[in-house]
Structures are given as C-alpha cells and as structure tokens.
VOZA-465482 format. One record per residue (C-alpha): x, y, z; residue in three letters. Coordinates in Angstrom, 1 decimal, always signed. Last residue first. Layout:
REM VOZA-465482
> c1, c2, c3, resn
> X, Y, Z, ALA
...
END
This chain:
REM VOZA-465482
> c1, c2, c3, resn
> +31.6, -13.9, +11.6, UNK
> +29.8, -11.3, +12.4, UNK
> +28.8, -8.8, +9.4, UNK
> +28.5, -4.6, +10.8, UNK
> +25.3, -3.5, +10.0, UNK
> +24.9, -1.2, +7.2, UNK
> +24.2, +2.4, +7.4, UNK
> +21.9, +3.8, +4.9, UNK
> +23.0, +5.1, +1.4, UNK
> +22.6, +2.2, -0.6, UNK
> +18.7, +2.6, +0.7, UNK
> +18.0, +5.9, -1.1, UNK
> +17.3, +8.4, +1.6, UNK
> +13.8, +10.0, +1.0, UNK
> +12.9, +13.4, +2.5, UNK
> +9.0, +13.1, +3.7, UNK
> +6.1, +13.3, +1.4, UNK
> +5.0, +9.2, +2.3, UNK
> +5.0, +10.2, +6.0, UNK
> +2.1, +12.5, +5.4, UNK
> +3.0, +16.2, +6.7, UNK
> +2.3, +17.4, +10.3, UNK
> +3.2, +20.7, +11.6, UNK
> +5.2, +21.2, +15.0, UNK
> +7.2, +23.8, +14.3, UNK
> +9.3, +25.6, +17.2, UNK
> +10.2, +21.8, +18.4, UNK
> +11.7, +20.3, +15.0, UNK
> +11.2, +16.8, +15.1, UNK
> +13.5, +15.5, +12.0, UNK
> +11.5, +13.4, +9.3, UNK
> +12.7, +10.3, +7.9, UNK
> +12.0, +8.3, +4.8, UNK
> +13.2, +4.8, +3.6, UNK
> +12.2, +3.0, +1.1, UNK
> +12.6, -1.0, -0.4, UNK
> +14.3, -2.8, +2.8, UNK
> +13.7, -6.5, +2.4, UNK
> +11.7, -8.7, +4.6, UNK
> +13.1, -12.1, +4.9, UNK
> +11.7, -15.6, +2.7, UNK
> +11.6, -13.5, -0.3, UNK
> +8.8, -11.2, -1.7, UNK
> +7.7, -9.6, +1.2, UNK
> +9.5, -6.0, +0.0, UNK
> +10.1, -3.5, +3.2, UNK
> +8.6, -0.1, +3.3, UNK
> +9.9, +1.9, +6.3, UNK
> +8.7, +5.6, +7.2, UNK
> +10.6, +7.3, +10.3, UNK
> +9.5, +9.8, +12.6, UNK
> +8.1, +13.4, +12.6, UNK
> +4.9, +15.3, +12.9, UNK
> +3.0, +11.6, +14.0, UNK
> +1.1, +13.8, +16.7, UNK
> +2.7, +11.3, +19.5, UNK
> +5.7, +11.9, +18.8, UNK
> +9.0, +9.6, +17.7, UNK
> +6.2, +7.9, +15.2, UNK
> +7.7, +4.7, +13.9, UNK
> +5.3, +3.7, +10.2, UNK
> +6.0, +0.4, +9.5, UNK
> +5.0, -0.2, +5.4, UNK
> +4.8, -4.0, +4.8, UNK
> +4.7, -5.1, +1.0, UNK
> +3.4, -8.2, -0.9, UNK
> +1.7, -5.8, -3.5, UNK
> -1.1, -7.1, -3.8, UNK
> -1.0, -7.5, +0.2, UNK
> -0.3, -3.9, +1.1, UNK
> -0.2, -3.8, +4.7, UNK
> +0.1, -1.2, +7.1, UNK
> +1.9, -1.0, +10.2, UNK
> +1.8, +1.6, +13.3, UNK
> +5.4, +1.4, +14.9, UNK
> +7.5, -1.0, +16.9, UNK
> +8.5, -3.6, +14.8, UNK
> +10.3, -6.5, +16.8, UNK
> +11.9, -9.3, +15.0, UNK
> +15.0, -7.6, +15.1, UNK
> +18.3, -6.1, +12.9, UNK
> +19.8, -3.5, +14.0, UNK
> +21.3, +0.2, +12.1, UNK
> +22.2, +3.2, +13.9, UNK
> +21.3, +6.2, +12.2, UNK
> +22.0, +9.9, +13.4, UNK
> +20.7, +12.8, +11.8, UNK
> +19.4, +14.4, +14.9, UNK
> +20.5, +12.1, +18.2, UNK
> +20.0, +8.5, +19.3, UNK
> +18.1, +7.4, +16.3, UNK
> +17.7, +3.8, +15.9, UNK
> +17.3, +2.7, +12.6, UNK
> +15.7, -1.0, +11.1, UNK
> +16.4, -4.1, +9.0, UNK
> +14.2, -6.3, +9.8, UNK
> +13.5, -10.4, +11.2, UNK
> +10.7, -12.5, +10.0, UNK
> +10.1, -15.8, +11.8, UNK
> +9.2, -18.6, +9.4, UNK
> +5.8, -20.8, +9.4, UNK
> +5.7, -23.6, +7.2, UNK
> +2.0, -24.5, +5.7, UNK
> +3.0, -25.4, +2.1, UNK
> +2.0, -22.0, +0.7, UNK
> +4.2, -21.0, +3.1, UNK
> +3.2, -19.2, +6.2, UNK
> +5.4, -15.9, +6.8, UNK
> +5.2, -14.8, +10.8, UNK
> +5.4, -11.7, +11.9, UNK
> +6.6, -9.9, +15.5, UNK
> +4.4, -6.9, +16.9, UNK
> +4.8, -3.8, +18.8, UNK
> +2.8, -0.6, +19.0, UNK
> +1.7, +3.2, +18.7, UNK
> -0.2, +5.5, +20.5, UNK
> -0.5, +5.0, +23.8, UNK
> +1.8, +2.1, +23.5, UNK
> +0.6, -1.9, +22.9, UNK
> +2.7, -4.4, +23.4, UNK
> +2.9, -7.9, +21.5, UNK
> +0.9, -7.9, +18.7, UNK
> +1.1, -11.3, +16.6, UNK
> +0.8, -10.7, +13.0, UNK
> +0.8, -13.6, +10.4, UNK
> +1.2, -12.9, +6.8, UNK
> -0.2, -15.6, +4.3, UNK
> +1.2, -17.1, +1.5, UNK
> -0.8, -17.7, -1.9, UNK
> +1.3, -15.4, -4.1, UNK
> -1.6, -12.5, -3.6, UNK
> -1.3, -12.3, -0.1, UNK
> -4.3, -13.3, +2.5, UNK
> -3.2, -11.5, +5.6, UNK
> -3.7, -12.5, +9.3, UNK
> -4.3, -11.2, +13.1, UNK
> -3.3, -12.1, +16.0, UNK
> -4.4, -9.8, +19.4, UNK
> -5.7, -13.0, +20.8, UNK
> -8.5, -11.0, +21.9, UNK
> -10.3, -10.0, +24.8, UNK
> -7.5, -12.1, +27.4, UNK
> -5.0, -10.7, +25.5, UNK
> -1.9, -10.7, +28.5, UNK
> -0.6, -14.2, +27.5, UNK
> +2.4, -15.6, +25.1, UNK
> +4.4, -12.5, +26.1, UNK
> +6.5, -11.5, +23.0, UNK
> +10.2, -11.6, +22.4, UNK
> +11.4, -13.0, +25.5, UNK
> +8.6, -15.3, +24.8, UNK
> +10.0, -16.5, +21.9, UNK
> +7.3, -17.5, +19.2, UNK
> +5.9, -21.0, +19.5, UNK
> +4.1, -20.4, +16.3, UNK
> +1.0, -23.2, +16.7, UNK
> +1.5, -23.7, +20.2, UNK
> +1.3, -20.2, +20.9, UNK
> -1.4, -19.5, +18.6, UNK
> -3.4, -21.5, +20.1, UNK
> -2.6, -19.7, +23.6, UNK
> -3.7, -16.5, +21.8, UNK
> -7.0, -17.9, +21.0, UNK
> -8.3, -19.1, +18.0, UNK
> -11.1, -17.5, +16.9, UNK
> -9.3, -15.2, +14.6, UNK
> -10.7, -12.0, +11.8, UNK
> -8.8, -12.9, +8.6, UNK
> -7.8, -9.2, +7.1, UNK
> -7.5, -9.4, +3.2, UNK
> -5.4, -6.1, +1.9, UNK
> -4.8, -2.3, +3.6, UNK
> -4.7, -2.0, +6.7, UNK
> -5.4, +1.8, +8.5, UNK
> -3.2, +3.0, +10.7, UNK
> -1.6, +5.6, +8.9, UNK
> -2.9, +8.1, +7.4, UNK
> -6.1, +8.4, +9.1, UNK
> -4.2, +8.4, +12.4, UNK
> -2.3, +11.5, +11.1, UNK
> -5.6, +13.2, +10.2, UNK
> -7.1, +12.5, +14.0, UNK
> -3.7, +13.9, +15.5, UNK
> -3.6, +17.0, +13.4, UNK
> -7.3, +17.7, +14.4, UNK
> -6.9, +16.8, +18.2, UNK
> -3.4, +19.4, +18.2, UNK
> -5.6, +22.3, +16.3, UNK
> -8.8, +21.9, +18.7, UNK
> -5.8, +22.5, +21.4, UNK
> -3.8, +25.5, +19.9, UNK
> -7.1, +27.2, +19.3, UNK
> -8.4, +26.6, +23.1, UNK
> -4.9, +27.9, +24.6, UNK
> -5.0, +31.0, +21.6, UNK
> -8.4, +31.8, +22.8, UNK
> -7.4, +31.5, +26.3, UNK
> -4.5, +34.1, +25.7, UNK
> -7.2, +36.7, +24.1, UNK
> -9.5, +36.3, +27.6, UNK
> -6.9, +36.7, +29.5, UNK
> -5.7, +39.4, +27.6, UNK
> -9.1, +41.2, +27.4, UNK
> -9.6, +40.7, +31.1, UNK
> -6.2, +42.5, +32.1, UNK
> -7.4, +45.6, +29.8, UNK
END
C-alpha cells in the first residue's frame, strides 16, 4: 500500500513539473518576441556610450563584452527607437530608450509606471528604467512592457505606452493579482483593464 502512494505522489510531483515547463514556454511565446524592424549592431557598447552618453547611474556603460546588448527599431514616421539593456534577471530585464529624430537628435525617454507594495495597491513613478520583457510595435509606434511579479508570467502588470510624442504616453493598462492556490497562466492582453483616468497620478513638484 506504502509503494502505491509513493508511487501515486511522484506522479503528481512529475505532472506538476512537465505542467510548470509548459506554462513557462507558452508565456515566453507571448511575450518576448519583437515585433517591427530589428537593426542587428556592430558598434560596440562603448560606441554607444559616446554616442548616447546615458547616465551611468542609470545603466553601466560596460559589462557586454559578447554584445553591446543595443539594439534598434526602424518606425514608420522615420524615427528610430534605441534600446540599451542594462540588467538582465533570470527571467526578465532592464533597459532605458532612446528616441532619434528624423534629424539625428537623441532624447531620453522617461515612463509612467506602478509599484505594487501590497494586493491592489498602486504607487505611481516616473523612470527611465523599464524592467519587464518588451515588445515593440513599430507600425504602430507603440511599446508594450510586460513586468512579470513571477517567474511563470501567471500575474503582473501589462503597459502599452503611445510613441507618438517626444515622451512615452500611457495608452493601457492591465494587471493581474498572484493568487498562490492558483497558479494558472492567462495572456497578459486578457487581464482586467483599468482605464488610465483611473490610475494614480503622481503628485506635481513645483
């Protein structure tokens, strides 16, 4: 009777784990992928440097010694989109952007974004930092940062912000609660949407 239980509970363990890589392989298929015209880089991350001279309290200007870890989008208004990775996590990252001008001007972006210190809370901030998987839509002049608060991308926050102007703009956002009893994984773009009026706004500094 004791072997048939052991045996039983290690079919659960082994089912439970195939289950866990399959969730985990569909919700990297959802979201990492990036969409619009990728410019692969022979510059290095030092030319880079000079060219962008991003903060290096932001970003450290060496560490990529494979690859420059830049890379850039063609958009459909002529400008380009300029992504400079600056950590990566074990499943999930950080990167600033650039906006070149059709008249070769590089500008800093900076977003609107949410911590969440507890369930249902939002704190709004505004960085250069994006910490989340991103995908691009360059027809579309949109950037889509998806912030995974576990690793099996069950729950998090989904951010679509507008590229038209000179600074990002806050289009969408959904959010998903972890819930520990049920870990199931839905696509970010199905989770509960909160129209953007509704968010907290930072507080204006004068």
């Amino acid at each position: 009777m004791k072997k048939i239980i052991i045996a039983h509970a290690l079919s659960i363990m082994l089912f439970v784990s195939l289950s866990s890589i399959v969730v985990g392989e569909e919700a990297a298929k959802q979201t990492s992928q990036n969409i619009g015209t990728t410019t692969a880089n022979a510059e290095s991350r030092d030319d880079w440097w000079r060219k962008l001279q991003w903060p290096e309290s932001l970003c450290p200007r060496h560490g990529f010694e494979d690859d420059a870890g830049v890379k850039t989008y063609k958009m459909a208004d002529g400008r380009e989109l300029v992504e400079v990775v600056c950590f990566l996590g074990a499943y999930q990252g950080q990167q600033i952007y650039y906006l070149r001008a059709k008249n070769g001007g590089f500008t800093l972006l900076e977003f609107d974004q949410f911590e969440s210190p507890n369930k249902g809370v939002l704190e709004p901030y505004r960085a250069a930092e994006v910490t989340g998987s991103v995908q691009m839509t360059a027809a579309g002049g949109q950037l889509k940062v998806f912030r995974k608060y576990r690793g099996i991308g069950d729950c998090g926050q989904l951010l679509t912000y507008s590229l038209e102007k000179e600074q990002p703009q806050l289009v969408e956002f959904r959010t998903r609660q972890c819930d520990d009893d049920v870990k199931k994984y839905i696509p970010p773009d199905k989770w509960r949407k909160t129209p953007v009026a509704a968010l907290p706004k930072l507080k204006k500094t004068h």
